[in-house]
C-alpha positions in Angstrom: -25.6 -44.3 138.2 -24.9 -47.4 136.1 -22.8 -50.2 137.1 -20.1 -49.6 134.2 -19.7 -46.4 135.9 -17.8 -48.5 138.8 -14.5 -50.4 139.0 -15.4 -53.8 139.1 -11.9 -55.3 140.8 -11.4 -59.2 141.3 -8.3 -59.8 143.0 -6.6 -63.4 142.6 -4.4 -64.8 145.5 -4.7 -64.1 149.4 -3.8 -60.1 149.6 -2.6 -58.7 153.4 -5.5 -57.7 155.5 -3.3 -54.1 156.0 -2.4 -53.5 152.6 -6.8 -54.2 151.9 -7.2 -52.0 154.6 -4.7 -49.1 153.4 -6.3 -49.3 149.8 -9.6 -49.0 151.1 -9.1 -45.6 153.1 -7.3 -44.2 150.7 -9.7 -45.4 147.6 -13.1 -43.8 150.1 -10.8 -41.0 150.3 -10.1 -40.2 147.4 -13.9 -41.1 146.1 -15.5 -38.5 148.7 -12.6 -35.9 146.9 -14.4 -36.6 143.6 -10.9 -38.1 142.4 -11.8 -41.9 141.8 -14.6 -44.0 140.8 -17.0 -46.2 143.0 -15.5 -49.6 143.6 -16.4 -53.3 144.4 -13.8 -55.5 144.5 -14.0 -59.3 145.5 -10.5 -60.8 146.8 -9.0 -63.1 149.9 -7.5 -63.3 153.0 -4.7 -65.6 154.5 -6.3 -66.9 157.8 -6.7 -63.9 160.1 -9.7 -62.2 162.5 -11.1 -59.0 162.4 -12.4 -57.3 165.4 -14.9 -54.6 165.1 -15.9 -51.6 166.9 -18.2 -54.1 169.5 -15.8 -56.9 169.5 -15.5 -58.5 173.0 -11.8 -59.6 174.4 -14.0 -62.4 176.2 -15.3 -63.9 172.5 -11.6 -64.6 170.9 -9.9 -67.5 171.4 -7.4 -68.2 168.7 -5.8 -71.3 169.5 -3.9 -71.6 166.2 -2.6 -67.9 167.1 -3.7 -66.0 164.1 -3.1 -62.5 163.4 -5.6 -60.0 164.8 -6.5 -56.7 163.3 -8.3 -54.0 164.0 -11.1 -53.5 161.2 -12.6 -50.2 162.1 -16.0 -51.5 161.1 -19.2 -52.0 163.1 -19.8 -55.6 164.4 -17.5 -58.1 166.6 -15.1 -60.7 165.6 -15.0 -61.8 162.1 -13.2 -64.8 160.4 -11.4 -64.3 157.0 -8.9 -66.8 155.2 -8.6 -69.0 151.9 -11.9 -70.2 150.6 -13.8 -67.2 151.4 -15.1 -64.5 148.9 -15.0 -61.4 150.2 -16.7 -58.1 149.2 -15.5 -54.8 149.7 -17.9 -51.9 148.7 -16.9 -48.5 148.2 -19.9 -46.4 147.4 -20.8 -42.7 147.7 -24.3 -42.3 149.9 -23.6 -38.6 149.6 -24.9 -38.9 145.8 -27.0 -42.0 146.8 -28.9 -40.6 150.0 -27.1 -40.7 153.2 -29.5 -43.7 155.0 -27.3 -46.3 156.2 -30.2 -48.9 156.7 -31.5 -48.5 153.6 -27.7 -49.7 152.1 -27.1 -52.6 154.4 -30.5 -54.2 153.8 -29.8 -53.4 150.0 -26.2 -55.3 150.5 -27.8 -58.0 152.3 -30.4 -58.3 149.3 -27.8 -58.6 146.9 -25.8 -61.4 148.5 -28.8 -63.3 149.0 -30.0 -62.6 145.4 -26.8 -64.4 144.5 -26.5 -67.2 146.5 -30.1 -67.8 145.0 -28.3 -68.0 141.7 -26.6 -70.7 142.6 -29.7 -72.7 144.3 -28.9 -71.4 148.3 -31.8 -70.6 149.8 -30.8 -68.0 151.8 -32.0 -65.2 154.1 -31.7 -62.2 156.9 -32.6 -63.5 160.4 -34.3 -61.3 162.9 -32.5 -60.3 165.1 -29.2 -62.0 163.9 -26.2 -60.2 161.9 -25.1 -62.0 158.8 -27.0 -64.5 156.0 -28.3 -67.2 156.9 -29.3 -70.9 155.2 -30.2 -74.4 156.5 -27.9 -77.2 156.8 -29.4 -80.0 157.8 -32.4 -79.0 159.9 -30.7 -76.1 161.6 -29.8 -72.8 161.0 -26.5 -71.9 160.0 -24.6 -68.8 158.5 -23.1 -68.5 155.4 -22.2 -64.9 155.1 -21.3 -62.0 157.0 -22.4 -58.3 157.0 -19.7 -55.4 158.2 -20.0 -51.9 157.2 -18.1 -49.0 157.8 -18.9 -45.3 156.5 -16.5 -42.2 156.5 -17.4 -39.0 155.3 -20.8 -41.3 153.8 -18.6 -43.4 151.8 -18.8 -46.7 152.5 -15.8 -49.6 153.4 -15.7 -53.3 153.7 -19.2 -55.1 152.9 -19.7 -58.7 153.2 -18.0 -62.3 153.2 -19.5 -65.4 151.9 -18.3 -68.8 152.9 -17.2 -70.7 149.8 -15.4 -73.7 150.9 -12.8 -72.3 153.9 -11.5 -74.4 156.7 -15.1 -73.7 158.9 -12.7 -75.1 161.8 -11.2 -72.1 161.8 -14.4 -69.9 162.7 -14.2 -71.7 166.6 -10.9 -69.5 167.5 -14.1 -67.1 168.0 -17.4 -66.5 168.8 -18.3 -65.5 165.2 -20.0 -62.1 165.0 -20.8 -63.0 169.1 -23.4 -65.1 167.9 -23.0 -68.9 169.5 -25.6 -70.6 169.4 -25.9 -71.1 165.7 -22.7 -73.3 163.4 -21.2 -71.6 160.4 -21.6 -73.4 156.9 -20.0 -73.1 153.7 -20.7 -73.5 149.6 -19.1 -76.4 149.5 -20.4 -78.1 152.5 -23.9 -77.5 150.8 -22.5 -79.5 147.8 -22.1 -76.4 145.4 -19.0 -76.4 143.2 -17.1 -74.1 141.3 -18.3 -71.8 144.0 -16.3 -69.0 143.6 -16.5 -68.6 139.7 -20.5 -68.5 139.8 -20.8 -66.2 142.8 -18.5 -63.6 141.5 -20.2 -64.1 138.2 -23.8 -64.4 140.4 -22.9 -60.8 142.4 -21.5 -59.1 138.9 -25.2 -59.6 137.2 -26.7 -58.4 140.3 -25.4 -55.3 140.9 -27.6 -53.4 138.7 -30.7 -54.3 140.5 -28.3 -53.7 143.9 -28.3 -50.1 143.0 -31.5 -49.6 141.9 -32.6 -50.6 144.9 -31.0 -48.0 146.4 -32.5 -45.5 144.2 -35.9 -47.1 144.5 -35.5 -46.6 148.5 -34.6 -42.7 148.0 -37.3 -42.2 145.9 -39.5 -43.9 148.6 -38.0 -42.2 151.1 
């Protein structure tokens, strides 16, 4: 399937965590009916965590007393606000072959392909959820991974730090993973960030899904 064959959706302004949530369902809903097109669409939080299906009571802290949903995604507590790009990917692994593994690693390639675009050297960790680049001599993460499938369609996808308030990320243990700091675009020194990643992701997601056709052929 080719990428004009999905709703490409860029979303200005924070939108309300429930109302993304609400669309979501009902868009994977009524993609797994055969009633709407694939879609990825890039938008924004107001400051808020996510807990997902692993997330530990012990790893929240929340000291400026944000609101807390529950994401319904894999993964633990996640950070969202202003200043981060997030991705939410609703694709049909019925039609593209139903192996999870294969998607996330594609949707980790494709993140990373993009950040390269704009000169981030970034990359998976073993071992370790998330993207991750080096600020200053140690690791840090720049992105996070969360994926959710119903019925084999997939929800949520990924956030990228562009340039958020990264003092906002210690009202949790981000992802449960605290022994590595959190970075952003702009703390790299990259402007404009959020015009060339969405620009970055858009001419990438061709070779996104072919590499999920060149896994299911391999497979």
């Amino acid at each position: 399937m080719r990428s004009d064959e999905i709703e490409w959706r860029e979303t200005p302004g924070p939108v309300p965590y429930p109302d993304a949530l609400a669309e979501m369902e009902a868009r994977a809903a009524a993609i797994r009916e055969g009633g709407a097109r694939e879609l990825v669409w890039l938008l924004e939080h107001p400051p808020l965590y996510t807990a997902g299906t692993s997330a530990d009571p012990a790893e929240l802290f929340n000291p400026l007393g944000f609101p807390v949903y529950e994401a319904g995604r894999g993964g633990r507590y996640t950070y969202h606000g202003p200043g981060q790009r997030v991705g939410y990917v609703l694709l049909d692994l019925d039609r593209r072959g139903r192996d999870l593994r294969r998607y996330i690693h594609a949707l980790e390639g494709w993140v990373i392909a993009s950040l390269d675009v704009l000169g981030v050297e970034a990359r998976r960790a073993p071992g370790r959820i998330g993207i991750w680049t080096d600020r200053s001599g140690t690791e840090a993460k720049i992105g996070a991974i969360g994926v959710r499938v119903r019925r084999w369609v997939t929800m949520h996808g990924f956030s990228v730090n562009l340039d958020p308030e990264l003092s906002h990320f210690s009202g949790i243990v981000p992802c449960g993973i605290a022994d590595f700091p959190v970075t952003s675009l702009d703390e790299m020194g990259v402007s404009e960030g959020q015009e060339r990643f969405d620009l970055a992701l858009r001419q990438g997601l061709d070779h996104f899904l072919r590499s999920l056709e060149v896994g299911r052929e391999k497979a």
